[in-house]
C-alpha positions, 0 to 999 in steps of 0.5 A: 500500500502507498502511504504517500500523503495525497492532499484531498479536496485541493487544487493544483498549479501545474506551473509551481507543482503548489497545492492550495486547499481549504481543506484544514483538517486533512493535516496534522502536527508533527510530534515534537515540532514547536508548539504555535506561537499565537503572537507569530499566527496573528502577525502572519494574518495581520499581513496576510490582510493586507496580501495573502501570499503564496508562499507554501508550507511543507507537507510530508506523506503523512500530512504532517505539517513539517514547515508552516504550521502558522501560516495553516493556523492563520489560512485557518482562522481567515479562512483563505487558501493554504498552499504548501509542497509535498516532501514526502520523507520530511521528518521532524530532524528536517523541520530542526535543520530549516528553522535552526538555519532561520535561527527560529528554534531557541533552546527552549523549543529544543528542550519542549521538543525533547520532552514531547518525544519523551511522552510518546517514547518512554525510552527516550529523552528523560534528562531533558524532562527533569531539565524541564521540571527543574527549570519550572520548579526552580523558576530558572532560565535554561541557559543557566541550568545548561552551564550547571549541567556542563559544568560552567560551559556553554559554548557552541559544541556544547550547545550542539550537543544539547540540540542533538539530544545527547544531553546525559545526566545520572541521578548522581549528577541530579543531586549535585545540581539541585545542590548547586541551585540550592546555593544560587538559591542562598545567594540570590537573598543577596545578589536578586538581580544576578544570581540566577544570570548566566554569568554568575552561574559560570563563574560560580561554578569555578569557584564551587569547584576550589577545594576550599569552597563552601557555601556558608563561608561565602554567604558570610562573606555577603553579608558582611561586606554590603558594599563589595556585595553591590559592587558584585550585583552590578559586575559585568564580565565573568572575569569581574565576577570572578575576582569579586566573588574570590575578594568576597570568599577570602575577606571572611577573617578566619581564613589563612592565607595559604588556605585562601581561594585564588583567582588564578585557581579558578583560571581568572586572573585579578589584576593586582594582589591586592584586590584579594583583601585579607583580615 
């Protein structure tokens, strides 16, 4: 049997090989593609008021909607004529390759991806539901997780390697992350504006990671040293983060010099000793 998709109730241009119909019903969603985004469906049929363009969306055998499914949901609601292609071996990985070329698809709609993929595969994609959850949960950007997951990384092989859906996380590194976001938790009383940023979840992962780190001695140092704590709200570069943070952790009073938190350990350079205060 062909299971090819045949458009039902449509006409054809023989010139452009372009389908239109109105005939909505006949198409589907194709599982793990992005969910409408309403705000882009009534711009498409603001614009769509003033000339109704041809331009086709991409169908594949099984009427699944692999490219255009706003400008359906806008025909829809307007009640004008679709008009899309038939390729008939697009999948959802060629709708991830067209929108990432037109840099549509965010993290978030990789990660939403995932999860739904995950519903209808049980086997399949489970860290990328307990990203999600931890993001709900923790009311947390998915950037920001991403540079706890990987450790303080974020780059381009990084983000490729979430894309792909190679993302891994054991129920070991789980608790370690909700340990992390319990300290930027602590911290955030103090820092509101940039605890939960990028940033300062980079450069916190560097100083976590010095073996004289703790989290009490840190949120002491907070506390009192009120100005150096605005100066770090309003600190700009990972760098600038860095060495406040370090300046901040080693001003506690109790710490020796020879057990103290450097810059350099956590591969940041200050640029003057000095700007490490002891007491």
């Amino acid at each position: 049997m062909n299971n090819t998709f045949v458009a039902t109730n449509a006409n054809r241009d023989e010139a452009l090989c372009v389908y239109s119909t109105k005939n909505y019903s006949q198409f589907k969603t194709i599982t793990g593609n992005r969910d409408v985004n309403r705000a882009n469906v009534k711009k498409i049929m603001d614009s769509m008021k003033v000339e109704h363009l041809r331009v086709p969306a991409i169908i594949n055998k099984r009427g699944e909607v692999c490219d255009g499914q706003h400008r359906l949901e806008a025909c829809k609601q307007l009640e004008l004529p679709f008009y899309f292609i038939v390729l008939p071996n697009y999948e959802l990985k060629e709708v991830q390759e067209i929108n990432a070329n037109q840099r549509n698809w965010k993290d978030m709609d990789f990660l939403n991806s995932f999860v739904k993929r995950h519903a209808e595969d049980r086997t399949k994609f489970l860290p990328y539901v307990t990203m999600s959850d931890m993001v709900e949960h923790y009311d947390f950007s998915l950037i920001s997780l991403l540079t706890i997951v990987y450790e303080g990384n974020t780059n381009q092989t990084v983000v490729e390697h979430f894309r792909s859906g190679k993302t891994t996380i054991t129920q070991e590194e789980i608790l370690e992350i909700v340990d992390v976001i319990d300290d930027l938790k602590s911290i955030k009383e103090f820092l509101p504006k940039r605890a939960f940023t990028k940033s300062f979840v980079s450069s916190f992962m560097a100083i976590r990671t010095f073996e004289e780190y703790n989290i009490t001695q840190l949120l002491q140092g907070l506390d009192k040293n009120p100005a150096l704590t605005n100066e770090l709200e309003e600190a700009g570069t990972i760098k600038n983060i860095v060495a406040k943070l370090v300046t901040i952790f080693n001003n506690d009073g109790r710490v020796k010099r020879n057990k103290a938190v450097y810059a350099e350990a956590v591969m940041f350079a200050v640029n003057d000793a000095n700007d490490i205060m002891w007491v």
